[in-house]
C-alpha positions in Angstrom: 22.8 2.7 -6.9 21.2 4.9 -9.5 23.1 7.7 -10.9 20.8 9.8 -11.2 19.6 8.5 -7.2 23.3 9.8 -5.7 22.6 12.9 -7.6 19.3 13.8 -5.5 21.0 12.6 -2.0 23.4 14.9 -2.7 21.2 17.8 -4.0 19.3 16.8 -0.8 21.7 16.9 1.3 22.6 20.6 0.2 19.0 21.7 1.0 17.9 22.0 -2.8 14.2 21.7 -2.5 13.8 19.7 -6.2 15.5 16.9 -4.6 13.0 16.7 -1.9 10.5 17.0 -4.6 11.9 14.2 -6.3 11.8 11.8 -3.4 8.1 13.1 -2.9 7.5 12.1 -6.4 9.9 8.7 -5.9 7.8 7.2 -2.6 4.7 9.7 -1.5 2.0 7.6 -3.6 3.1 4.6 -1.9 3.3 6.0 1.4 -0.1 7.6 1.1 -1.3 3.8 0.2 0.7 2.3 3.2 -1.1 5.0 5.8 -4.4 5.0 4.6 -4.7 1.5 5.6 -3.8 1.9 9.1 -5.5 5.4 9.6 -8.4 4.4 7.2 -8.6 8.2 6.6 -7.3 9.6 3.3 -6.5 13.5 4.9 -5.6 11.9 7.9 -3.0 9.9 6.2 -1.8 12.9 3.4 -0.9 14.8 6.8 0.8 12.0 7.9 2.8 11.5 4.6 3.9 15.9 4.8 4.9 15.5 7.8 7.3 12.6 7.2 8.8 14.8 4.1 9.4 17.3 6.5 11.1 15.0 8.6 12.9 14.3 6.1 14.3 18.1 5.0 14.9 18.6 8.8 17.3 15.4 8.7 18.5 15.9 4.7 21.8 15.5 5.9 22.1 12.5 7.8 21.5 10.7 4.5 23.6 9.0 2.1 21.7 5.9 0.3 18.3 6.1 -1.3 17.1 3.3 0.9 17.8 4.5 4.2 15.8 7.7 3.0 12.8 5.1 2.2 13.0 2.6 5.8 13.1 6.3 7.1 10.4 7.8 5.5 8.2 4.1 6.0 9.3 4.4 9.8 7.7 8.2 10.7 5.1 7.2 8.6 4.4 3.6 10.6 5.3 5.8 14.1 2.5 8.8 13.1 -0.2 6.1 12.2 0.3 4.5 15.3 0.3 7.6 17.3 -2.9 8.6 15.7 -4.2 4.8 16.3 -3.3 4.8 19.7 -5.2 8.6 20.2 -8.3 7.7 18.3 -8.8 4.7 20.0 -11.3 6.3 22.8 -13.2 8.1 20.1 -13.2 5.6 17.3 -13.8 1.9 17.4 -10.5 0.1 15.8 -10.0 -3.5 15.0 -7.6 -4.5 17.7 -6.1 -7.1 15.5 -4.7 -4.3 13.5 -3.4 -2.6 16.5 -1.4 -5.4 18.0 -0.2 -5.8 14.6 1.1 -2.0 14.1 2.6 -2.2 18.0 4.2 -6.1 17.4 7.8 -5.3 16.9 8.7 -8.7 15.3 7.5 -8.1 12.1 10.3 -6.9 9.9 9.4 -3.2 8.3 10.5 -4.5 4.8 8.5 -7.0 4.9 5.6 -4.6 5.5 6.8 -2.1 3.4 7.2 -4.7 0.8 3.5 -6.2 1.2 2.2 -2.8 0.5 3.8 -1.6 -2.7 2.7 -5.2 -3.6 -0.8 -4.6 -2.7 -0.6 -1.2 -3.9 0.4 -2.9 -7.3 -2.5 -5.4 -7.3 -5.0 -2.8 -7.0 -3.7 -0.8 -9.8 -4.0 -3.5 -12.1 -7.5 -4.5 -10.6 -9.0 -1.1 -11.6 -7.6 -1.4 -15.2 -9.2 -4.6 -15.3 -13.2 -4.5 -17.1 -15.7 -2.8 -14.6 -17.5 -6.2 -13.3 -14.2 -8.2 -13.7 -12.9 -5.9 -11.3 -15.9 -5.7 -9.1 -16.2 -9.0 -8.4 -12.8 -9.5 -7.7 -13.1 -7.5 -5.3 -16.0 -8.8 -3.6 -14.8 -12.2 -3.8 -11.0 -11.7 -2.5 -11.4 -8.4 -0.8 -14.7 -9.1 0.9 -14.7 -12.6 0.8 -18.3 -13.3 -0.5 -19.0 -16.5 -2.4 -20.7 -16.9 -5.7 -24.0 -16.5 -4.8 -23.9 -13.3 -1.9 -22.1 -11.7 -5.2 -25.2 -13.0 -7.7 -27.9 -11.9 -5.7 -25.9 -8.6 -5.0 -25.6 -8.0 -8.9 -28.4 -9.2 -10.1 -27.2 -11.9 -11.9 -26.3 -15.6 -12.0 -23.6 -17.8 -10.0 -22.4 -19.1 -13.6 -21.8 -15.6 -15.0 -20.0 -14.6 -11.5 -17.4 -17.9 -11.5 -17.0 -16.9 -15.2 -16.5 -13.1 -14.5 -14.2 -14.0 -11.5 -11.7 -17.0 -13.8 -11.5 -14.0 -16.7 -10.4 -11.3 -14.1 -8.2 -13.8 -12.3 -6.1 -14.9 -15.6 -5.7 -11.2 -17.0 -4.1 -10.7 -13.7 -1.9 -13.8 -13.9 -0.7 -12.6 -17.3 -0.5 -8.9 -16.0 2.0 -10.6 -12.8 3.4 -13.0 -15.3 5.0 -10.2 -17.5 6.6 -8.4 -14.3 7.9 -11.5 -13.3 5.6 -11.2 -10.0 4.2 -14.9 -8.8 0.6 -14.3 -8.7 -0.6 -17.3 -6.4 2.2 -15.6 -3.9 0.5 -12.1 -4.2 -2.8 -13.7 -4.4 -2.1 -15.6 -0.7 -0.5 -12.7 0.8 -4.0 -10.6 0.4 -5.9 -13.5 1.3 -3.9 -13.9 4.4 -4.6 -10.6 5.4 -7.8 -10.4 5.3 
């Protein structure tokens, strides 16, 4: 483990509040990421992620390893956006594909957590990519529209989309490529999903 890790579990675990702010600073972006796509509501899902710190600074001393802090901190945030799921559901229409998946206890929570610091990853790099590389990447993995739904959208031609779409696709293949990430596995995990 990290030196400077032990340091903060310790500092935690004798109620020093930069500790807890460097945990906040260590996993709150990603946790922010992982809510908002079950709630779908960005305040909804920042409430969510302050109350899992607090969770946290109620419990600081049951912990002793940086990952049992995260699988904890992943766990009230996965519990809270299925509470809120389950209450919303009379008010708010919610795709009960998503539901069954946030109540299926079979899926392993690392694998979950894993898939969205992975997408969370992809989507940074999709916003550094050039404004309509990026926007048809979108539309064509995200949204799943073809060539020509993503022409007429644009205003422009089917040839200038598949070009626009093979230029965005190998910047991110050399982006993955440097941080050793496979992209066709990255690529087929958020097509799966979708």
């Amino acid at each position: 483990m990290n030196k400077n890790f032990e340091k903060q579990i310790l500092d935690l675990r004798a109620g020093k509040e930069s500790a807890l702010s460097f945990f906040m600073d260590s996993y709150a972006h990603s946790l922010r990421f992982f809510a908002m796509k079950m709630v779908k509501d960005k305040l909804i899902s920042e409430e969510i992620v302050s109350d899992a710190y607090v969770k946290l600074w109620e419990r600081k001393s049951n912990f002793s390893c940086a990952e049992t802090i995260k699988s904890f901190l992943y766990l009230v945030t996965k519990n809270a956006c299925l509470d809120y799921v389950k209450q919303g559901r009379l008010r708010f229409e919610h795709e009960e594909e998503w539901l069954y998946e946030l109540e299926n206890p079979d899926k392993d929570m690392l694998t979950k957590i894993i898939y969205f610091e992975l997408l969370e990853l992809v989507v940074k790099e999709i916003e550094r990519l050039p404004k309509q590389q990026a926007q048809i990447f979108k539309m064509s993995f995200f949204e799943g529209k073809n060539a020509d739904e993503i022409s007429s959208e644009l205003g422009t031609t089917a040839n200038n989309v598949y070009f626009a779409r093979s230029k965005a696709i190998s910047l991110l293949k050399e982006t993955f490529k440097k941080k050793d990430i496979s992209f066709y596995a990255m690529l087929i995990s958020l097509i799966s999903t979708n």
